[in-house]
C-alpha positions as CSV (number, residue, x, y, z in Angstrom):
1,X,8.5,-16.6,5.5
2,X,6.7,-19.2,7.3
3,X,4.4,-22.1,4.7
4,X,1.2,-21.9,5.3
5,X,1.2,-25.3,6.8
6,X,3.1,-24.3,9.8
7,X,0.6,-21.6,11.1
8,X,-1.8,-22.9,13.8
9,X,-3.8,-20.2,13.1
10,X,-6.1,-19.4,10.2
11,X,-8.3,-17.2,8.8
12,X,-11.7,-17.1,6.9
13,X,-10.7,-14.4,4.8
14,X,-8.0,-14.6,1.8
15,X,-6.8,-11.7,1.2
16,X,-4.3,-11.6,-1.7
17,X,-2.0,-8.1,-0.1
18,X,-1.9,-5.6,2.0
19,X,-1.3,-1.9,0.9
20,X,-0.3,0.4,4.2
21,X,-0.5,3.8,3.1
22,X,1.7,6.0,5.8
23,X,0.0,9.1,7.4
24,X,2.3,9.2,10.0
25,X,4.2,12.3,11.6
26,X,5.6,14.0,7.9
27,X,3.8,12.2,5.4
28,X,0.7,13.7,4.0
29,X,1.6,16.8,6.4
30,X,0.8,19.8,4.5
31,X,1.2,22.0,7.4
32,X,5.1,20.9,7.2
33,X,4.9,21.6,3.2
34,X,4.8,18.2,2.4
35,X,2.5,17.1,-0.1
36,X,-1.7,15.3,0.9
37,X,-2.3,11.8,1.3
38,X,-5.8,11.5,0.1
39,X,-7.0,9.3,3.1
40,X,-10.5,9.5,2.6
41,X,-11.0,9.3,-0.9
42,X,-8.4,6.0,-0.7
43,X,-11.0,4.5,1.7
44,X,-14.3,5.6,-0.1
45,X,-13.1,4.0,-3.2
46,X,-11.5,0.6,-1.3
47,X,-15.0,0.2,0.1
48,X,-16.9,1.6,-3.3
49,X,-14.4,-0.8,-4.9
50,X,-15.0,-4.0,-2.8
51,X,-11.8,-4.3,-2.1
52,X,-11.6,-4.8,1.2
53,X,-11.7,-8.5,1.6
54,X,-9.5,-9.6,-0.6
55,X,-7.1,-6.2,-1.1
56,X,-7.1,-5.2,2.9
57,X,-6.1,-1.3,3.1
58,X,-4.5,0.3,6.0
59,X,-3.9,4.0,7.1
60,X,-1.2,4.4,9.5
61,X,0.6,5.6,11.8
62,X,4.7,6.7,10.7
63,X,6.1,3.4,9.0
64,X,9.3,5.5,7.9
65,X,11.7,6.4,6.4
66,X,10.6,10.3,7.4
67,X,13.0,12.0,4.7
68,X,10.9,10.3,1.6
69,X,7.7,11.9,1.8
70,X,4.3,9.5,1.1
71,X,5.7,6.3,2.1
72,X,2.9,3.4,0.8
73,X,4.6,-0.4,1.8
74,X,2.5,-3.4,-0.2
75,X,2.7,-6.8,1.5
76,X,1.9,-9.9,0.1
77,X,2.9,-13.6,0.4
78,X,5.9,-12.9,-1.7
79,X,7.2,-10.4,0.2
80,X,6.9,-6.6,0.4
81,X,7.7,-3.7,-1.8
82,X,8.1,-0.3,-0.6
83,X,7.3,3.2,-2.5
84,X,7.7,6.7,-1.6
85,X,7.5,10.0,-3.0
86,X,4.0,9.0,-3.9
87,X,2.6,13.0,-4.5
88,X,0.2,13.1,-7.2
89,X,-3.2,12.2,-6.9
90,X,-3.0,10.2,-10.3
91,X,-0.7,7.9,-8.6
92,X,-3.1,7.3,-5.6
93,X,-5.7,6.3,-8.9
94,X,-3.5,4.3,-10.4
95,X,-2.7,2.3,-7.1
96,X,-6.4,2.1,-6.7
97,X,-6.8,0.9,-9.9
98,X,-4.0,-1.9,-9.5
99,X,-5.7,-3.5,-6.6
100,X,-8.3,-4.0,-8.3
101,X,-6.8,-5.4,-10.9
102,X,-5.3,-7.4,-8.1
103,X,-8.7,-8.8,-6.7
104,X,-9.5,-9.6,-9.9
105,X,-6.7,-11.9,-10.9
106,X,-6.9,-13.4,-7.2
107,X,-2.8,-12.4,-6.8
108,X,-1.2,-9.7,-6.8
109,X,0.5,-8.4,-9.9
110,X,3.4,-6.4,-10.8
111,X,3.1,-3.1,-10.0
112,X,2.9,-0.5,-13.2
113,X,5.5,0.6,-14.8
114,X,4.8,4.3,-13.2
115,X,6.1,3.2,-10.0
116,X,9.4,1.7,-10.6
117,X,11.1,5.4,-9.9
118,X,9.6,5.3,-6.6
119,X,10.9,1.9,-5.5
120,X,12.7,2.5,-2.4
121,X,14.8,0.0,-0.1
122,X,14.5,1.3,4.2
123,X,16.9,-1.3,5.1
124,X,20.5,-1.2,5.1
125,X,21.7,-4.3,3.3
């Protein structure tokens, strides 16, 4: 990654991460079988949260890999971390909860412990 002092470009807003949550062509596709991404509920509680400025949350389009269902991909200045097979709600609350905890400290912290079985790598190494 590029230091911060060789990017012409800046912006007002520091945001600490990014969580992309994937609601592309299978996940969230219940019509297929595959299990809801709560896409609303995630954005009422960013914006109940006020986590938008600092925490940014995106809803998009198919980031892959298509044969893990719930793909969520967190970006920060350290890098990024994938997850899939994110199917229970509780885990939507509980990565809700993190970025708040997030905003809070200013940083991004380690993710819980809950998630380290859905750590996966998209990229052939």
């Amino acid at each position: 990654m590029t230091e911060d002092r060789d990017c012409p470009l800046k912006t007002k807003r520091l945001v600490v991460g990014q969580i992309t949550i994937c609601r592309g062509c299978c996940c969230g596709n219940v019509e297929r079988g595959l299990p809801e991404v709560p896409v609303e509920w995630l954005k009422s509680e960013w914006r109940k949260r006020g986590l938008l400025k600092r925490v940014q949350l995106t809803i998009s389009g198919c980031v892959g890999p298509c044969d893990v269902p719930n793909v969520v991909v967190i970006t920060s200045s350290s890098g990024t971390e994938w997850l899939g097979n994110i199917v229970k709600f509780d885990q939507y609350r509980s990565l809700v909860e993190w970025a708040v905890r997030c905003r809070d400290a200013g940083e991004m912290l380690a993710l819980p412990r809950e998630f380290q079985e859905c750590r996966i790598s998209p990229f052939r190494s």
